[in-house]
GUVEX-68355 format. One record per residue: residue number from 1; x, y negated, z of N, C-alpha, C in turn; residue in one letter. Coordinates in nm, 3 decimals. Each point is the difference from the previous one (the first is absolute). Layout:
<NUM,<X,Y,Z>,<X,Y,Z>,<X,Y,Z>,'A'>
...
END
This chain:
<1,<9.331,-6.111,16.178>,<-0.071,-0.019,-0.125>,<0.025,-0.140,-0.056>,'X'>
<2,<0.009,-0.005,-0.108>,<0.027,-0.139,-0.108>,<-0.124,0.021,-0.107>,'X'>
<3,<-0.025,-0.145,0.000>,<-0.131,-0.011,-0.163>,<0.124,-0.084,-0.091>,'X'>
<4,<0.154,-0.021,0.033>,<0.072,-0.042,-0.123>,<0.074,0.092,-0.081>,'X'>
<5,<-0.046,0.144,0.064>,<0.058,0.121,-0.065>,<-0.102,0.046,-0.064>,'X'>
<6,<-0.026,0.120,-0.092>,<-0.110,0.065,-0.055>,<-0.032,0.104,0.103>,'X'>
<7,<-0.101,0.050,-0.011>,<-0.061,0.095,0.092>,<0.011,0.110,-0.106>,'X'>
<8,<-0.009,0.142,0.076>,<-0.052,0.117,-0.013>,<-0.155,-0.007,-0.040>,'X'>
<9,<-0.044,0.013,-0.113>,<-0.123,0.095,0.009>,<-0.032,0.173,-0.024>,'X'>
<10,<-0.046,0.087,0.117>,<-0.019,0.083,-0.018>,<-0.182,0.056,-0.018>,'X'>
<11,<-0.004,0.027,-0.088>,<-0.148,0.031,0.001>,<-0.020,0.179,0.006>,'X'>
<12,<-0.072,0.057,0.045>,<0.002,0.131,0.091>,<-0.177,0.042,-0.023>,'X'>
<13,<0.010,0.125,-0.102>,<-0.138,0.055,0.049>,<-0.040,0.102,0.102>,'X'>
<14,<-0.057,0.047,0.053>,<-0.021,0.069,0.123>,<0.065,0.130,-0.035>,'X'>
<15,<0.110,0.058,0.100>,<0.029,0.167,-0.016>,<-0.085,0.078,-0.078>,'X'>
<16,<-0.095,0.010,0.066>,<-0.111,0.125,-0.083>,<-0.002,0.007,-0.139>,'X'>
<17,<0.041,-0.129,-0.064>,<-0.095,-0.015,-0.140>,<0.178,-0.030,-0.080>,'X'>
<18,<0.069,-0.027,0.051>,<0.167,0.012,-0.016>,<0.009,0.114,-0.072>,'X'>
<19,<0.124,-0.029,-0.125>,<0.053,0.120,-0.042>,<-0.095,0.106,-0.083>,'X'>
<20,<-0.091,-0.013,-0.067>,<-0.095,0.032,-0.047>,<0.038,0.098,-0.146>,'X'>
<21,<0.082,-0.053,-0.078>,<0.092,0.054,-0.085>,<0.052,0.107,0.044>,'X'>
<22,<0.028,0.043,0.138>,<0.082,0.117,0.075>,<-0.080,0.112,0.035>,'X'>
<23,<-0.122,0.000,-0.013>,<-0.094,0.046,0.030>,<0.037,0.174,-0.098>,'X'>
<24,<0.051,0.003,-0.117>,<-0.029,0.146,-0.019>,<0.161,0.078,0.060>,'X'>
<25,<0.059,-0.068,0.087>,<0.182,0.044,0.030>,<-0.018,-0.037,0.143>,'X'>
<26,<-0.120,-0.046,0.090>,<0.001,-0.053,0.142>,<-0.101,0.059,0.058>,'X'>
<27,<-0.031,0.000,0.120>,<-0.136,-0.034,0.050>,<-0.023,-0.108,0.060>,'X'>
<28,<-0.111,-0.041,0.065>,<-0.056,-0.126,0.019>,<0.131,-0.047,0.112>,'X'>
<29,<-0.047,0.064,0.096>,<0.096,0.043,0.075>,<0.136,-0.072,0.016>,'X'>
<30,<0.049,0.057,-0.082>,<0.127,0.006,-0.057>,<0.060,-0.140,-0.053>,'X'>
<31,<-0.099,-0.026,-0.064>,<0.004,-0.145,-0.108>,<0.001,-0.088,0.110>,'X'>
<32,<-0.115,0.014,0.129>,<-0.002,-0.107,0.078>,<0.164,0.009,0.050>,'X'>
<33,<0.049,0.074,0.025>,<0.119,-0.008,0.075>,<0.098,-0.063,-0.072>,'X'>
<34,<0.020,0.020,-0.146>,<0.078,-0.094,-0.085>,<-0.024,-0.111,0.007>,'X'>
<35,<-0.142,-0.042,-0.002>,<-0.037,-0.151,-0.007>,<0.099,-0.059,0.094>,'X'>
<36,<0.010,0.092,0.152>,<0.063,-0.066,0.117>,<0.145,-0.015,-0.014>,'X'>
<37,<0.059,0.096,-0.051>,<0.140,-0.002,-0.048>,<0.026,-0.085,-0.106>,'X'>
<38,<-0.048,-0.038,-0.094>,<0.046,-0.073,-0.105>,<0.000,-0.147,0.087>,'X'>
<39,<-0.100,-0.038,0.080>,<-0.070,-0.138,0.090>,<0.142,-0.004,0.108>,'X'>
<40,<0.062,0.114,0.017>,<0.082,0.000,0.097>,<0.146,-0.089,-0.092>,'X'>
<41,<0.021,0.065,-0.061>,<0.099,-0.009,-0.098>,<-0.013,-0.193,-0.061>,'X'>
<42,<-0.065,-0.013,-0.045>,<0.010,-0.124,-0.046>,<-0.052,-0.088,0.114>,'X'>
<43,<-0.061,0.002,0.128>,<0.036,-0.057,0.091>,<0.152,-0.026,0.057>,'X'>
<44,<0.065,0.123,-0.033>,<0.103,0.012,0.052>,<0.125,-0.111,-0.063>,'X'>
<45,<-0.030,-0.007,-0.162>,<0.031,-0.080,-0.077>,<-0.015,-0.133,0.077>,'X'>
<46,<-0.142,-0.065,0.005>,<-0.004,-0.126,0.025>,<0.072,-0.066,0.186>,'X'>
<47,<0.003,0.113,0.024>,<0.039,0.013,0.118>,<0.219,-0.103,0.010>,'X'>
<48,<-0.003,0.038,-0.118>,<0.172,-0.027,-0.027>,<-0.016,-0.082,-0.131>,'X'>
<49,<-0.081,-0.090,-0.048>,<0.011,-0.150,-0.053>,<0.045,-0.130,0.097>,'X'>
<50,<0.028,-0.049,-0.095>,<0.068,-0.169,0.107>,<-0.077,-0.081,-0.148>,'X'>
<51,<-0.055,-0.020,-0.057>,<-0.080,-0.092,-0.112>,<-0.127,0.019,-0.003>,'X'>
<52,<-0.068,0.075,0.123>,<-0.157,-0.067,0.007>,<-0.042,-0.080,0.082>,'X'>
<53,<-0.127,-0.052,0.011>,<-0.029,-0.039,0.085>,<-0.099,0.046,0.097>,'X'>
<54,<-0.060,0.143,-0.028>,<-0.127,0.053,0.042>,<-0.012,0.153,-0.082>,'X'>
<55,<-0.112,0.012,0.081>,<-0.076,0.143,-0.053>,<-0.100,-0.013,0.029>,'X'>
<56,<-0.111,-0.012,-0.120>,<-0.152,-0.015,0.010>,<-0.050,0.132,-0.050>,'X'>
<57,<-0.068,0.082,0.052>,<-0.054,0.149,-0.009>,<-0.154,-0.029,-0.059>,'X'>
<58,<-0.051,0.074,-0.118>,<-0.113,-0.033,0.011>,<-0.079,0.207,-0.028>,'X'>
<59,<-0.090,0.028,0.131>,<0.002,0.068,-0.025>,<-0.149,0.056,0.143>,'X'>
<60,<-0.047,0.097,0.003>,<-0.075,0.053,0.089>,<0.027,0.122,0.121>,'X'>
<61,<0.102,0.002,-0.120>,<0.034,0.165,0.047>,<0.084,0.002,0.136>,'X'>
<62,<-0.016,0.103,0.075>,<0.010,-0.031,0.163>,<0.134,0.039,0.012>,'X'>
<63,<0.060,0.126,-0.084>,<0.092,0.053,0.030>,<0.118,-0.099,-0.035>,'X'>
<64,<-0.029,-0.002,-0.164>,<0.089,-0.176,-0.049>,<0.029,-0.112,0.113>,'X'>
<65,<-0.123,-0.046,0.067>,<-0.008,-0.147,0.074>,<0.095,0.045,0.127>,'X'>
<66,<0.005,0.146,0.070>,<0.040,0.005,0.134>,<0.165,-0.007,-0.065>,'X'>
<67,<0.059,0.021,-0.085>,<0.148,0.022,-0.041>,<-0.001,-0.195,-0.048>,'X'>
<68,<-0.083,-0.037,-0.048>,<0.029,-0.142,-0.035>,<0.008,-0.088,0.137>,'X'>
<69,<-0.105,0.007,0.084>,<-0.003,-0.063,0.101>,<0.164,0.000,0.094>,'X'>
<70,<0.054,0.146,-0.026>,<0.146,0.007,0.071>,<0.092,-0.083,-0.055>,'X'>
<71,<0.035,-0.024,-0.149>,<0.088,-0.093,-0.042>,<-0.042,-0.151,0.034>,'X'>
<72,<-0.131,-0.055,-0.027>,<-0.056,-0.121,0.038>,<-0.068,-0.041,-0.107>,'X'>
<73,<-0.062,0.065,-0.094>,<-0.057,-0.076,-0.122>,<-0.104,0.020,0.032>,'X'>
<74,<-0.097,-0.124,-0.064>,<-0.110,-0.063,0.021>,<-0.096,0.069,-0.107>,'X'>
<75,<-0.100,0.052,0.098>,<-0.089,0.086,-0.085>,<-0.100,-0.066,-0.081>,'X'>
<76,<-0.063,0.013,-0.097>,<-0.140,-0.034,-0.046>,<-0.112,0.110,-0.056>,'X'>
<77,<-0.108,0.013,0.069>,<-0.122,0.084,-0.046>,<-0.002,0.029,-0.155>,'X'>
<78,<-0.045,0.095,-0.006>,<-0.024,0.039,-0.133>,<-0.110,0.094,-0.005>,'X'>
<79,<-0.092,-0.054,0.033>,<-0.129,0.078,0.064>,<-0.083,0.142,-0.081>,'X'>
<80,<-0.027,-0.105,-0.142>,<-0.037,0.019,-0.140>,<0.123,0.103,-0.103>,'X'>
<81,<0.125,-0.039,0.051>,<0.119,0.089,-0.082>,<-0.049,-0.030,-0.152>,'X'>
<82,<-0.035,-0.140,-0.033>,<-0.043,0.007,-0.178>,<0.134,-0.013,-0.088>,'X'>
<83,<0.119,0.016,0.046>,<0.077,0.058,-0.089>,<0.174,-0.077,0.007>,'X'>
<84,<0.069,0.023,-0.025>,<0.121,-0.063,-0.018>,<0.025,-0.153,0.007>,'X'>
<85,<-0.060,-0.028,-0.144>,<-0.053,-0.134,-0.059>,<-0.030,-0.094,0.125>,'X'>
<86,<-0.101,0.051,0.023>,<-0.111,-0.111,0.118>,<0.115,0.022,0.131>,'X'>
<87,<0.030,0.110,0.070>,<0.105,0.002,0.095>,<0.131,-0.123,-0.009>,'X'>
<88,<0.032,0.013,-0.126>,<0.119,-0.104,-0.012>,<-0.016,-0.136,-0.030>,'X'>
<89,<-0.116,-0.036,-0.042>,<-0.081,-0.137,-0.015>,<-0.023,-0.018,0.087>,'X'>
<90,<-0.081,0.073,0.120>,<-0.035,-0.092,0.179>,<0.136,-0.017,0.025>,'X'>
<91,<0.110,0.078,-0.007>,<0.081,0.005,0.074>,<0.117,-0.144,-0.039>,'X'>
<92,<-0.030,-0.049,-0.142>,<0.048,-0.060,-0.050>,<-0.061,-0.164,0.033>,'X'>
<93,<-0.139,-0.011,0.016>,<-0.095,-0.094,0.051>,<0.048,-0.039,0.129>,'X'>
<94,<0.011,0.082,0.103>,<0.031,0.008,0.129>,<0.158,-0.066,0.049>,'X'>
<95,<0.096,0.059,-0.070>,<0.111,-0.048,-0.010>,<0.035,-0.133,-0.057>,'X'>
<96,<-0.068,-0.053,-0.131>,<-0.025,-0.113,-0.016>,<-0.013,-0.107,0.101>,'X'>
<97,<-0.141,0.012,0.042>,<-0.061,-0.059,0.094>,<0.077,0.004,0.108>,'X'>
<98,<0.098,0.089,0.029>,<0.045,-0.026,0.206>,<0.164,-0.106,-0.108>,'X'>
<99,<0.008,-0.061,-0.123>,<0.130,-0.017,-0.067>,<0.104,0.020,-0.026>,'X'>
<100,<-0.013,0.153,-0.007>,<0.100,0.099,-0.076>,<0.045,0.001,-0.122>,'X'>
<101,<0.119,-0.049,0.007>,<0.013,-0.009,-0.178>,<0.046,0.074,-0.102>,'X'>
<102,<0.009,0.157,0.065>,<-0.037,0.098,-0.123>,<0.002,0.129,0.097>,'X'>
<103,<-0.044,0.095,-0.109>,<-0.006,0.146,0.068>,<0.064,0.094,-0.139>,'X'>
<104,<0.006,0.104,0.080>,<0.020,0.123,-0.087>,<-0.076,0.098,0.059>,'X'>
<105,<-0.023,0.115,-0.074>,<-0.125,0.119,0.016>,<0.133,0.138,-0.011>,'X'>
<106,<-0.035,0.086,0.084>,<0.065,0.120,0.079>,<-0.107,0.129,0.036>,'X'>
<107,<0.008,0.036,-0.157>,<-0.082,0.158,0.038>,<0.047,0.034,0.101>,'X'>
<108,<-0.110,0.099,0.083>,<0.043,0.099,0.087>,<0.017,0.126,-0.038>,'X'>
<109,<0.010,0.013,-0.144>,<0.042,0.144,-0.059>,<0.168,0.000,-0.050>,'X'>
<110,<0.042,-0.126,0.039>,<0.162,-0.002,-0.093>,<0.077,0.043,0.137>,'X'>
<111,<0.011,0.102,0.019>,<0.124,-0.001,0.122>,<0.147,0.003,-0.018>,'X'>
<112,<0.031,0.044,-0.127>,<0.116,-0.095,-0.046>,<0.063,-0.105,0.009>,'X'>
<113,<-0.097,-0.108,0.003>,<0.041,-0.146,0.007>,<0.093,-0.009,0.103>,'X'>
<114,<0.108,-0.090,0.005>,<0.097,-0.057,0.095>,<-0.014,-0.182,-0.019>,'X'>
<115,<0.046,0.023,0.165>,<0.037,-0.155,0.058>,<0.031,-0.083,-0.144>,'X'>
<116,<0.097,0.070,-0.032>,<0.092,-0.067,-0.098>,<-0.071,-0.068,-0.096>,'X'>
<117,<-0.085,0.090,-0.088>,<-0.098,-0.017,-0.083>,<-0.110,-0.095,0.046>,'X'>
<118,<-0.038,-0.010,0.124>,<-0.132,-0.069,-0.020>,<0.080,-0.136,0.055>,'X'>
<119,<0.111,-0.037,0.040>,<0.097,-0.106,0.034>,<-0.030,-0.062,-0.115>,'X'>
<120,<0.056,0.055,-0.137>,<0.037,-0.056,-0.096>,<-0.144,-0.057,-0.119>,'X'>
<121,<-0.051,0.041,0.067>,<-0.141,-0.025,-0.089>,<-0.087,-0.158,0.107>,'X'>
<122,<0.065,0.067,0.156>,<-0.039,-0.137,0.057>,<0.080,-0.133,-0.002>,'X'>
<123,<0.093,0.033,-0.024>,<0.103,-0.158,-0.081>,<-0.025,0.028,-0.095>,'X'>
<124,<0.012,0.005,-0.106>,<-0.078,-0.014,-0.139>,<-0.148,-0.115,-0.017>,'X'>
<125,<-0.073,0.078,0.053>,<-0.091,-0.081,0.041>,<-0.052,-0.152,0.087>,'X'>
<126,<0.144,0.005,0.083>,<0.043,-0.060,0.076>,<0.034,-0.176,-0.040>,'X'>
<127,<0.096,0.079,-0.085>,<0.069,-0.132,-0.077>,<-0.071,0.012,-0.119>,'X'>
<128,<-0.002,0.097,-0.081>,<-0.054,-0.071,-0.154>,<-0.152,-0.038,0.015>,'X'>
<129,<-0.076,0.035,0.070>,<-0.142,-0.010,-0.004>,<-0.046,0.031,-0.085>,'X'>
<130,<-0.109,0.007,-0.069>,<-0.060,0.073,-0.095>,<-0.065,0.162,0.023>,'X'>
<131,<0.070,0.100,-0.101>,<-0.113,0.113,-0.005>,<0.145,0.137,-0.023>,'X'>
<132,<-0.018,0.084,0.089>,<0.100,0.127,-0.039>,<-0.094,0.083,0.056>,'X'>
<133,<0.045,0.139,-0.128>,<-0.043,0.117,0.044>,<0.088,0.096,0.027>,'X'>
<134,<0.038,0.133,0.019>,<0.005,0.113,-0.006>,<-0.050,0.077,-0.022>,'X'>
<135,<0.018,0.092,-0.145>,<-0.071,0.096,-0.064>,<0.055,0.091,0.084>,'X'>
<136,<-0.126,0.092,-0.043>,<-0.017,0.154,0.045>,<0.097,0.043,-0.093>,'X'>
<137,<0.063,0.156,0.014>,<0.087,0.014,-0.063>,<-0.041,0.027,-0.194>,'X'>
<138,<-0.140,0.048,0.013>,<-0.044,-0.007,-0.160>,<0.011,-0.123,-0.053>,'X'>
<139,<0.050,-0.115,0.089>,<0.003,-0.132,-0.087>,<-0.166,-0.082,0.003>,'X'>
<140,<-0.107,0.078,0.025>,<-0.147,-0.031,-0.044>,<-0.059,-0.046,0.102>,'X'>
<141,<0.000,0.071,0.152>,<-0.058,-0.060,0.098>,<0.120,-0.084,0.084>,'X'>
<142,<-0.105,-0.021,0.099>,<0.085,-0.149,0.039>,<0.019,0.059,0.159>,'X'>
<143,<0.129,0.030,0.072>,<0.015,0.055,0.103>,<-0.019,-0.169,0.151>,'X'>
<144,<0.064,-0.123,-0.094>,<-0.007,-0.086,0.100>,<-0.022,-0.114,-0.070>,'X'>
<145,<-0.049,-0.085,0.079>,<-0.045,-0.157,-0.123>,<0.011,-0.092,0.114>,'X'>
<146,<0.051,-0.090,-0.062>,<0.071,-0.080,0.136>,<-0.005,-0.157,-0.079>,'X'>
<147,<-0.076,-0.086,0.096>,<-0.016,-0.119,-0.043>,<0.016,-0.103,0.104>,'X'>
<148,<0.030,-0.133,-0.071>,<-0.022,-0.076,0.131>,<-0.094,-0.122,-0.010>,'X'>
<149,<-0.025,-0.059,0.085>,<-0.192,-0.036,0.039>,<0.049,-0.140,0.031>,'X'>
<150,<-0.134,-0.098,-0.084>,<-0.104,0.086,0.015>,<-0.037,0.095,-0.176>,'X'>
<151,<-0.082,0.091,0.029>,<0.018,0.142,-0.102>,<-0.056,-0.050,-0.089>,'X'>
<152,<0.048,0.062,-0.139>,<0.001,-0.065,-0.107>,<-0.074,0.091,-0.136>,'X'>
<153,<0.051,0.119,0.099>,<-0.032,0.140,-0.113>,<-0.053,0.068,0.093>,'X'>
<154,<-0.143,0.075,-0.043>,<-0.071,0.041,0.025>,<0.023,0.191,0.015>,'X'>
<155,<-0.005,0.081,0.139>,<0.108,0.102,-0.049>,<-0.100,0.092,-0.092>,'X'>
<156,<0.091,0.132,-0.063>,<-0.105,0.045,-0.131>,<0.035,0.115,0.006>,'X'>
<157,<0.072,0.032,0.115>,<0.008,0.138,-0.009>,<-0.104,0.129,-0.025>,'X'>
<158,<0.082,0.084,-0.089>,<-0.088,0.118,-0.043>,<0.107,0.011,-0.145>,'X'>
<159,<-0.087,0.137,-0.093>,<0.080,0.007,-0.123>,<0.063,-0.139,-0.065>,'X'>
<160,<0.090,0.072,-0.075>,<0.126,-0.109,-0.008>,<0.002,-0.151,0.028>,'X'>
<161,<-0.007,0.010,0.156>,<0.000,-0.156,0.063>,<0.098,-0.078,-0.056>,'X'>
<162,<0.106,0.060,0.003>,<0.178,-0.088,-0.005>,<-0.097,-0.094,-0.137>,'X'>
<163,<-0.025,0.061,-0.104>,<-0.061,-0.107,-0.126>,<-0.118,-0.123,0.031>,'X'>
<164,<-0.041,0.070,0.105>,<-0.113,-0.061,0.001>,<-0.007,-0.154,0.082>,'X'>
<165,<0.095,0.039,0.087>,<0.112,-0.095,0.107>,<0.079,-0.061,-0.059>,'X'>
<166,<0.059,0.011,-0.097>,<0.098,-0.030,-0.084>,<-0.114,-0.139,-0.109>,'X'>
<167,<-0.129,0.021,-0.055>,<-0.089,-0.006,-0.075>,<-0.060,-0.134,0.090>,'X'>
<168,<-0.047,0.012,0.111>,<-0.017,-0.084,0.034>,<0.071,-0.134,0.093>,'X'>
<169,<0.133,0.087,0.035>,<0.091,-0.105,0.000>,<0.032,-0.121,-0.094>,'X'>
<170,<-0.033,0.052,-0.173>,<0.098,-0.087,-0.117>,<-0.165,-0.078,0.010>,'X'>
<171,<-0.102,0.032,0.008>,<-0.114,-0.096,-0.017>,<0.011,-0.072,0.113>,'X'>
<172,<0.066,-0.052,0.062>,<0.061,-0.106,0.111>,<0.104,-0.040,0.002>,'X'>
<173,<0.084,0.060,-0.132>,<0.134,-0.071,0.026>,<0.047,0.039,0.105>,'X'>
<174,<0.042,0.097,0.046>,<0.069,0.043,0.123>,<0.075,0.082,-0.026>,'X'>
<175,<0.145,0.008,0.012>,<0.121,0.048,-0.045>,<-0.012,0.131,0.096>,'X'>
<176,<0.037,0.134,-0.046>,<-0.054,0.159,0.035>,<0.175,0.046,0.040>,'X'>
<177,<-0.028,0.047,0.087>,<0.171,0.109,0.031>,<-0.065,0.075,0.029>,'X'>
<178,<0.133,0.096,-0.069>,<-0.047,0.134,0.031>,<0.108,0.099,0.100>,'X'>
<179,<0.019,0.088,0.084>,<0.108,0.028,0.078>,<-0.043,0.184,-0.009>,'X'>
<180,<0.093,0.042,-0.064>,<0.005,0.145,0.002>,<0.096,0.052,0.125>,'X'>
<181,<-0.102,0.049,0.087>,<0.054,0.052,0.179>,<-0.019,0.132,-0.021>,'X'>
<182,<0.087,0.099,0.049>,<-0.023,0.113,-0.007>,<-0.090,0.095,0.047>,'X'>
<183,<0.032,-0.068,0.153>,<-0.112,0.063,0.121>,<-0.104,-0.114,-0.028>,'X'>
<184,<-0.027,-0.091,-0.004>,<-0.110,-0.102,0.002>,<-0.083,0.091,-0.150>,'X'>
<185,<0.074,0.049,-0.107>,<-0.110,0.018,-0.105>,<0.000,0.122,0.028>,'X'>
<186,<0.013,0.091,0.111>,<-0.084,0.157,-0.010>,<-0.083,0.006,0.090>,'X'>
<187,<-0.115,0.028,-0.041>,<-0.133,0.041,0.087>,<-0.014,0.102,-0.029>,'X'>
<188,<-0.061,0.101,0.117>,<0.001,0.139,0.037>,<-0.172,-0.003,-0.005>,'X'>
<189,<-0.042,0.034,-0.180>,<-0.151,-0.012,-0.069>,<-0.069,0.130,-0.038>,'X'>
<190,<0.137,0.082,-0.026>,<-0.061,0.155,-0.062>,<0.049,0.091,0.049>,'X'>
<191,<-0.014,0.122,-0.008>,<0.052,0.098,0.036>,<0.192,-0.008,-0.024>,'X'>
<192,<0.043,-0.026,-0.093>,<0.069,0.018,-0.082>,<0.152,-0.110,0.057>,'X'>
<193,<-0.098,-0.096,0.071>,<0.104,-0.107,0.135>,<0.040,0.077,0.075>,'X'>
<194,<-0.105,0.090,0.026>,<0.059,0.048,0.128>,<0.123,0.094,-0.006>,'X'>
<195,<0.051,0.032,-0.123>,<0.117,0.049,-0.048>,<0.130,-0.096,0.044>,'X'>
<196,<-0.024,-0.068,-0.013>,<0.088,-0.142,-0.047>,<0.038,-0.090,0.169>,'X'>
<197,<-0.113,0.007,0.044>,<0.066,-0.057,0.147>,<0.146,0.033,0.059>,'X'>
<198,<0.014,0.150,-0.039>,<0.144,-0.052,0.053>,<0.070,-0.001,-0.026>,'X'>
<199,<-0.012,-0.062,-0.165>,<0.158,-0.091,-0.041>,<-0.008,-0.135,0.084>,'X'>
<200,<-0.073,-0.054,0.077>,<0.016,-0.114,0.114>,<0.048,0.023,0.110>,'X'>
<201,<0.111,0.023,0.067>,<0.026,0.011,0.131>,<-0.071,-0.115,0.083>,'X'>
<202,<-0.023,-0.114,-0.016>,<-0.090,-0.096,0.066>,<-0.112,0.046,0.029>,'X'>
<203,<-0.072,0.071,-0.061>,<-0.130,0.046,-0.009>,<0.014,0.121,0.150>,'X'>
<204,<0.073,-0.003,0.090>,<0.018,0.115,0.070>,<-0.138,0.034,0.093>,'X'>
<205,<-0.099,-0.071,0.031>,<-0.092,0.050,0.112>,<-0.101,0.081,-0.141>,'X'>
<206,<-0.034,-0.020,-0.098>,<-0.044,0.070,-0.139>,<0.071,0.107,-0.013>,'X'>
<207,<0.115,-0.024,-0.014>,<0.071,0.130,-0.001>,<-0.008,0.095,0.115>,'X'>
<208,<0.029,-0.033,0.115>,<0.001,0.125,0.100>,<-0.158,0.066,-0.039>,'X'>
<209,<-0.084,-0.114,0.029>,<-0.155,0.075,-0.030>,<-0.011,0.102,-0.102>,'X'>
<210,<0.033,-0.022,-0.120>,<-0.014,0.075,-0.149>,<0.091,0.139,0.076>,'X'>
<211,<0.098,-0.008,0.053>,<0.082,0.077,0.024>,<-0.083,0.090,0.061>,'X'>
<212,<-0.014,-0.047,0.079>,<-0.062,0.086,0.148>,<-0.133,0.050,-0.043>,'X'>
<213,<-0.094,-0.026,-0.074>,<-0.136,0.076,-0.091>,<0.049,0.118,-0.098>,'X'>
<214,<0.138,0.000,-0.045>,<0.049,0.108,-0.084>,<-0.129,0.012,-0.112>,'X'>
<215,<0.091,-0.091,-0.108>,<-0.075,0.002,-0.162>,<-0.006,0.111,-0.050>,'X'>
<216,<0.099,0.084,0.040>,<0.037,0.090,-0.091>,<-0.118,0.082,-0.029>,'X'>
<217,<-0.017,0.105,-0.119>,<-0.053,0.027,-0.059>,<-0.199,-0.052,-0.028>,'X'>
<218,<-0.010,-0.099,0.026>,<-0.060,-0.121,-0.043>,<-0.019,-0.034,-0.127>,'X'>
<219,<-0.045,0.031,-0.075>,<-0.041,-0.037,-0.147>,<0.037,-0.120,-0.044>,'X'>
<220,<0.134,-0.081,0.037>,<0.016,-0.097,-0.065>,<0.109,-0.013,-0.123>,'X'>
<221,<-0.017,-0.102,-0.073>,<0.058,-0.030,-0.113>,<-0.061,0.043,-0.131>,'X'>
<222,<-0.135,0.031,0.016>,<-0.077,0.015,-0.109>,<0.000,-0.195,-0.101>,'X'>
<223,<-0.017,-0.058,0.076>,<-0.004,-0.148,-0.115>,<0.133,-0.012,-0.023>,'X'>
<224,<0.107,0.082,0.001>,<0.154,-0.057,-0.067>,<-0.020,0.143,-0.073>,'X'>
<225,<-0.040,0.104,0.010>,<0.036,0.112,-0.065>,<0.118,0.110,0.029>,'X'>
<226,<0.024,-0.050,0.115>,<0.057,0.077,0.102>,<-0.036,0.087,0.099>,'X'>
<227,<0.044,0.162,-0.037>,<-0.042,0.121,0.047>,<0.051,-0.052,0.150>,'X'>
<228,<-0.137,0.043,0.074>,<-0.006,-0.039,0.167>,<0.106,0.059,0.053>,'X'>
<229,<0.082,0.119,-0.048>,<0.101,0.050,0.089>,<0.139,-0.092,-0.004>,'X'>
<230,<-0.044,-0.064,-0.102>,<0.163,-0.093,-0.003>,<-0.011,-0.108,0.052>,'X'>
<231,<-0.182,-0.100,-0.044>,<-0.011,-0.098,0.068>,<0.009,-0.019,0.141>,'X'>
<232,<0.004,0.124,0.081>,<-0.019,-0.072,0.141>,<0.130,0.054,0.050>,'X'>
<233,<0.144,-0.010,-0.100>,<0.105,0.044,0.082>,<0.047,-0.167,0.032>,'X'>
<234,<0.060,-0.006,0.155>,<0.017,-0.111,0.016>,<0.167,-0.064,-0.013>,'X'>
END
C-alpha cells in the first residue's frame, strides 16, 4: 500500500437491499447473487492495477467484506447505510487524515470496468491533481469522481451529478476532466443492463451468472421497447 498513489474508494450497500431496480426481472434471491458477481468482477479489475495505492471498502455488508478482506482492502462501517454521499465523504475524511493524496470511487455495480480504465483515471489524478469524472453512459450520472486531497469538492452524487460536480468544481476554480470509459461508464441499474452485459467480455463472473439463471423468456426490454423474445437473445 502507498498514500502517494490514490486509493480505491468502494462504497457497498448490503446484498439484500442491492439491485432494487431488478426487482420486477429478479428475485431477491437472485439479485443478491449479482450483487456478488458484479463485486467479483470489479474486484477482479482492481486486482490487475499498478497506479493505486489501496482499497478502502466502505460498507456493512458481510458477504461484500468476506471477498474484500481476500484482496486486502481496508474496511469501514457503514452502520446507518445513509447513503452514497456520506459513504464517500467518511471515506474521503479518513483517507485524508492517514495522508492520502487522492482517491477515486468504484461502484460495485460496474463489472465492466478494467484495470486499464481505472489505471488511467488513477494517473490522471495522479499527476494533474484536481477533479475527474466518468459519466455514466447517459452522460448525467456520475459513474466515478476522483479527486485528490485534501478534498475540495464535496461528492453530489444522485440525478444529474456530472453538472452538479462539474457546478461546484467552477465555484472553486478547479479545472474538471472528464474521461469517457466504456466499461467504467456502464452500470448494470435496470432491467434493460442486464441485456447489455455481454457486450463486456471482462464482465465474465456477471456473465456466467446471468447465463446460468436463463433470462430467457423473462419480460425484459419493456424500457427500450423491445419485444422480450428478441431482447433476451444473447
Amino acid at each position: 500500500m502507498s498514500d502517494r498513489l490514490p486509493w480505491a474508494v468502494v462504497p457497498l450497500k448490503s446484498a439484500q437491499h442491492a439491485n432494487s431496480r431488478l426487482s420486477s426481472v429478479l428475485t431477491s434471491t437472485e439479485r443478491q447473487h449479482l450483487f456478488e458477481a458484479m463485486l467479483l468482477d470489479v474486484l477482479s479489475a482492481l486486482g490487475d492495477t499498478n497506479q493505486l495505492g489501496g482499497i478502502l471498502a466502505v460498507t456493512d455488508c458481510p458477504v461484500a467484506r468476506r471477498h474484500l478482506r481476500r484482496v486486502g482492502a481496508r474496511l469501514l462501517d457503514d452502520p446507518d447505510e445513509a447513503g452514497l454521499n456520506a459513504a464517500v465523504a467518511q471515506a474521503a475524511y479518513v483517507l485524508e487524515k492517514q495522508g492520502v493524496e487522492g482517491f477515486l470511487t468504484i461502484p460495485g455495480d460496474t463489472p465492466a470496468v478494467t484495470a486499464v480504465e481505472i489505471d488511467r483515471v488513477a494517473s490522471l489524478i495522479n499527476e494533474s491533481r484536481g477533479l475527474a469524472l466518468v459519466p455514466a453512459r447517459d452522460g448525467r450520472g456520475t459513474n466515478c469522481l476522483a479527486m485528490s486531497l485534501p478534498s475540495m469538492v464535496p461528492p453530489l452524487f444522485g440525478p444529474d451529478s456530472v453538472e452538479a460536480h462539474i457546478a461546484a468544481a467552477r465555484r472553486q476554480n478547479i479545472k474538471v476532466q472528464l474521461l469517457s470509459l466504456p466499461g467504467f461508464g456502464f452500470d448494470v441499474d435496470t432491467p434493460d443492463d442486464l441485456l447489455r452485459v455481454n457486450e463486456f467480455s471482462q464482465a465474465s463472473k456477471t456473465n456466467m451468472y446471468l447465463d446460468g439463471i436463463r433470462l430467457d423468456g423473462r419480460r425484459i426490454g419493456s424500457e427500450t421497447g423491445i419485444p422480450s423474445e428478441i431482447a433476451v437473445m444473447r
